[in-house]
N, C-alpha and C positions, 0 to 999 in steps of 0.2 A: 714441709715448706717448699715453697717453690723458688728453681734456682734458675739463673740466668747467665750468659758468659756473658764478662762486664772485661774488667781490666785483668782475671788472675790468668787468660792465658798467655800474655804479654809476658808479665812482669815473671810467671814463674819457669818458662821457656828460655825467656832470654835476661833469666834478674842478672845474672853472671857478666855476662855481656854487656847487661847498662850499669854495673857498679863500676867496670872499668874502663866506659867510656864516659860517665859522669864526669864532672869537674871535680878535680882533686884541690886536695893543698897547696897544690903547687899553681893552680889555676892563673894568679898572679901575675907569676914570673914566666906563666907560658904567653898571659895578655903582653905583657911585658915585649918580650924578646920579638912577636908578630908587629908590635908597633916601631921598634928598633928600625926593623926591616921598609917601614914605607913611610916612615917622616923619623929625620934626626931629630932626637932626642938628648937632653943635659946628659950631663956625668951621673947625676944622680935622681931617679924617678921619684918623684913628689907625686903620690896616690891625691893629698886633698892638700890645697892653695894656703898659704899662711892665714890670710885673713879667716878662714874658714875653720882652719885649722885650732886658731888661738881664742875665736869667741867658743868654740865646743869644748874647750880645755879650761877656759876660764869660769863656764856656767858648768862646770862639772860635778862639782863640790854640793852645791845647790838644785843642780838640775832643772836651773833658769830654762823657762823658752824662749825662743824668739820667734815672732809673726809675721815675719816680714810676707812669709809663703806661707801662710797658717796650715799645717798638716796633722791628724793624730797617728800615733800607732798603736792600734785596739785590740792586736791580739799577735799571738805566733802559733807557728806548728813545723813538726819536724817530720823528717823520711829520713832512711840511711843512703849514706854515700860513702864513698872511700876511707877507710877503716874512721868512721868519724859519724857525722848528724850533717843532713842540711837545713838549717833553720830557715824559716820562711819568715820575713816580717811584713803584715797586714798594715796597710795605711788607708788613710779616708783623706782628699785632696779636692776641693772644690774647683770648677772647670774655670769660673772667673778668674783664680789666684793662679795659673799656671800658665797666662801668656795666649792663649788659642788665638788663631789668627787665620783669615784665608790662604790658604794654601796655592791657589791660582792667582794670578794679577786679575783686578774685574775686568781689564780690558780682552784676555786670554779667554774669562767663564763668557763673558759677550759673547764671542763668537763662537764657542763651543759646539759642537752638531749634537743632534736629540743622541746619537750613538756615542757618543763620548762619555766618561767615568763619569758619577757624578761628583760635584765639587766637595772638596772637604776643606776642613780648619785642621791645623796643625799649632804644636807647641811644644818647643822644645827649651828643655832644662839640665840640670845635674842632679845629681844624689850620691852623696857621700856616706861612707857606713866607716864609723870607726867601733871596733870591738874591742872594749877592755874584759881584761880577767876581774870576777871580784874576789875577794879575799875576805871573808869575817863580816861581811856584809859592805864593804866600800870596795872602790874600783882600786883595779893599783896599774900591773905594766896593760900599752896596748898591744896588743896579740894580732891584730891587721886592720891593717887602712884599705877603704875599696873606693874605687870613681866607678859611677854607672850613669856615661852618657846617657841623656834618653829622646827619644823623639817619639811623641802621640799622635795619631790623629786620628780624626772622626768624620762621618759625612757632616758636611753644615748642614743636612734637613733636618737631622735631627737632632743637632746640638745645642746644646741647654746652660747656658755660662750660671743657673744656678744649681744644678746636679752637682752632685757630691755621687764621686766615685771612687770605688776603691782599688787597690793595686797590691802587687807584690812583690817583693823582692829576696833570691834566694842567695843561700851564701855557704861553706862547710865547713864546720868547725868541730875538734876534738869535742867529749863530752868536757861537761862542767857550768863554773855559773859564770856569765857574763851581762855586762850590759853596754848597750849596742848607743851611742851616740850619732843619730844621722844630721845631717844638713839637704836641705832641697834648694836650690838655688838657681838664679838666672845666670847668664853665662859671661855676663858681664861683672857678677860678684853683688852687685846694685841693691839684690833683694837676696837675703839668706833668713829661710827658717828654719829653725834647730827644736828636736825634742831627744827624749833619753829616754829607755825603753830595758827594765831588764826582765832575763830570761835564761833558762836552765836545757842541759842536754844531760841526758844519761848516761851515767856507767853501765851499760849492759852485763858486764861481769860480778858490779855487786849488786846486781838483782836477790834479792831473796825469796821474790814470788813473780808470780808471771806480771806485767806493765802493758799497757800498748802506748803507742805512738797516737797524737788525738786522732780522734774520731772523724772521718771527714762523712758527711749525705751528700752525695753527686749530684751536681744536675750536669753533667757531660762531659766527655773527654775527646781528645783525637790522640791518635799515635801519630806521631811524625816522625821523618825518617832519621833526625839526629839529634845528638844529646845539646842540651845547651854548653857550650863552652865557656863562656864569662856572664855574668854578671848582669843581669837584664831585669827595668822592669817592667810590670807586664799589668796591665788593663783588663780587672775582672775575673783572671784568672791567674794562676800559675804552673810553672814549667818544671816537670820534674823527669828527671832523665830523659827518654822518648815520648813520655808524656805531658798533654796540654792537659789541665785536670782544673774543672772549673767545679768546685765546692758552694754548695747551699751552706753560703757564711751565718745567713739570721737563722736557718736550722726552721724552717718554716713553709710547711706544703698544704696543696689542695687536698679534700676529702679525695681516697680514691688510688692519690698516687703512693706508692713502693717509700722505703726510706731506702736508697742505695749506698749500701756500708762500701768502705774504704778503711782500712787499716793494715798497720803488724802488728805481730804477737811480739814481746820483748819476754826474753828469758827462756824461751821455751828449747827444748835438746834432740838435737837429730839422735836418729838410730845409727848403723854401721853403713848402712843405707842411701844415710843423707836423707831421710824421711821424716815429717814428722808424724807426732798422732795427737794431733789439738784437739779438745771437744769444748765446743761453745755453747751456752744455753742464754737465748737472748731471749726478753721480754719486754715487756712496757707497762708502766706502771701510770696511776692516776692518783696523784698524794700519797697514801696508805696504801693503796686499791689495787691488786694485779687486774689488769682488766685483760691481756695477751700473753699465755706464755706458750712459745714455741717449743715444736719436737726438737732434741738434741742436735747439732749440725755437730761434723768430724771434718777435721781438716788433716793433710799431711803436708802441708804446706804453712807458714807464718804470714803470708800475706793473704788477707782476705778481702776477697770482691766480690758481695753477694747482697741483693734485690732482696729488703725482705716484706711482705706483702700487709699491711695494717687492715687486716681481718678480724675483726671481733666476733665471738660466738656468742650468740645470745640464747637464752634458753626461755621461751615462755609454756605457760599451761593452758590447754583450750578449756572449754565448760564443763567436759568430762573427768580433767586434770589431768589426763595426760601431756607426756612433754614434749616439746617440741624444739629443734634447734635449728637459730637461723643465722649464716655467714652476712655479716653488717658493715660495712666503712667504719671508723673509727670517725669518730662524730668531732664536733670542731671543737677544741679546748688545746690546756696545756697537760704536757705528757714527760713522763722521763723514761728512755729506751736503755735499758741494762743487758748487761754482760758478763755473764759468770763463765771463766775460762778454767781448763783443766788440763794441764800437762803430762798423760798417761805414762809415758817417760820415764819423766823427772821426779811429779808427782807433786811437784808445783801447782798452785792456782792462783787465781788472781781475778778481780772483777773491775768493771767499767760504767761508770752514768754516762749519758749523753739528753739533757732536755730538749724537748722543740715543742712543738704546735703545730696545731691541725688548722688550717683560718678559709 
């Protein structure tokens, strides 16, 4: 199979380096004591506004919404961070309910020169992330309160006040189960919408067979030069350690293109080395059907970043019946991409689905 450097010379070069410049647990009260420094602040730091506070507390029980900002949250996924998970939470925000406004006065874009940026719309909001523990299936203490000013903007050529766009927002937490109650709101308090959202992090240590972390299919990344420090969120993609990592969310590609894998191995065991020795056997299937199964890949590494190429073999008979084989695109339908993992090691194994479409 054919390979590509994608993200694993990054992350496995310098993964050491971006765990401990990542945002930790303590990331808070390091936002904390930087704001101390450039506006006085109370005696005591109010993370989210009473009002804000008290309707997410009150619809708790029930896990009432409120519309005011209509927002969903349609999925999560996690990376490691400082001895813990960074959980990512996925939202979908339509551009009308979030305020977009020009960004220039029209009398400033009037006289603008043809060399000048062009015009955008801006809009700026809040986002609140309260994280409870749950306990036996109900929520019990909260575990942290986050504020994540945010400010968007877009060109006005091409902004769309009926696009629905998604976002992200990252955060690090111990393993276990929580659920995350956020607020979106204007900054005036005026309009607050509230949804509840739960979600699990792993115990890496009682693993009993190998796990990964989900499955991400890339459509592109950047390295940039610093980690995130607080709490951001982000438009279309998200930010994990040194990286901008924009994931194919609907799992949904042209005939032609690669599915570019993104993951870790969970559970697997170094040598004396610090080495490891993963063997992965990925495939794809069609209902029943293997229609691709790939030669063995070996990793000595738990992160993996690898291109893998949706080549079907096809086998026909000419008039004579002899046979013939022909390398094909995997033709448009729906598919599910497997993963059978093998820790030479430990001796652990573990496997993985991942569906998408070919369209």
């Amino acid at each position: 199979m054919r390979t590509k450097k994608l993200i694993a010379p990054i992350l496995i070069a310098g993964f050491a380096f971006s765990l401990l410049v990542m945002p930790s647990l303590a990331a808070p009260q390091a936002q904390e004591k930087q704001e101390k420094k450039d506006v006085k602040q109370p005696a005591a730091k109010v993370f989210i506004p009473k009002d804000v506070r008290d309707i997410l507390l009150k619809n708790l029980p029930t896990r009432q919404i409120r519309e005011d900002i209509p927002f969903t949250i349609f999925r999560s996924s996690f990376l490691p961070a400082q001895s813990a998970f960074y959980i990512f939470l996925y939202l979908k925000m339509k551009n009308a309910d979030l305020g977009y406004a020009a960004a220039i006065a029209p009398q400033a874009a009037a006289a603008a020169t043809s060399a000048a940026a062009p015009a955008t719309v801006k809009a700026t909001f809040d986002v609140f992330l309260q994280f409870h523990k749950m306990e036996n299936g109900q929520p019990t203490q909260i575990l942290k309160e986050v504020y994540v000013p945010t400010t968007q903007e877009q060109d006005a050529a091409g902004y769309d006040p009926a696009k629905e766009d998604w976002y992200t927002v990252g955060y690090p937490l111990p393993a276990g189960q929580y659920l995350v109650a956020m607020a979106v709101t204007t900054h005036d308090l005026k309009k607050i919408g509230t949804q509840y959202y739960e979600f699990s992090l792993p115990d890496i240590k009682a693993l009993k067979e190998l796990d990964t972390t989900p499955v991400y299919f890339l459509k592109d990344y950047k390295e940039l030069p610093a980690a995130e420090q607080v709490a951001a969120l982000h438009r279309n993609f998200l930010r994990y350690s040194i990286l901008q990592i924009s994931p194919n969310i609907e799992n949904v590609i042209s005939p032609g293109d690669p599915l570019d894998l993104f993951f870790l191995i969970l559970g697997a065991q170094p040598n004396d080395q610090n080495k490891y020795a993963i063997e992965c056997q990925y495939g794809v299937k069609q209902g029943d059907k293997e229609v691709i199964k790939f030669a063995v890949q070996n990793y000595e590494t738990p992160f993996i970043s690898q291109p893998v190429p949706l080549k079907q073999t096809l086998i026909t008979k000419d008039k004579d019946g002899k046979e013939n084989q022909e390398m094909k695109d995997l033709s448009a339908g729906s598919y599910t991409f497997t993963i059978k993992l093998t820790d030479k090691i430990s001796g652990r194994t573990g496997a993985k689905s991942v569906d998408f479409t070919v369209k």
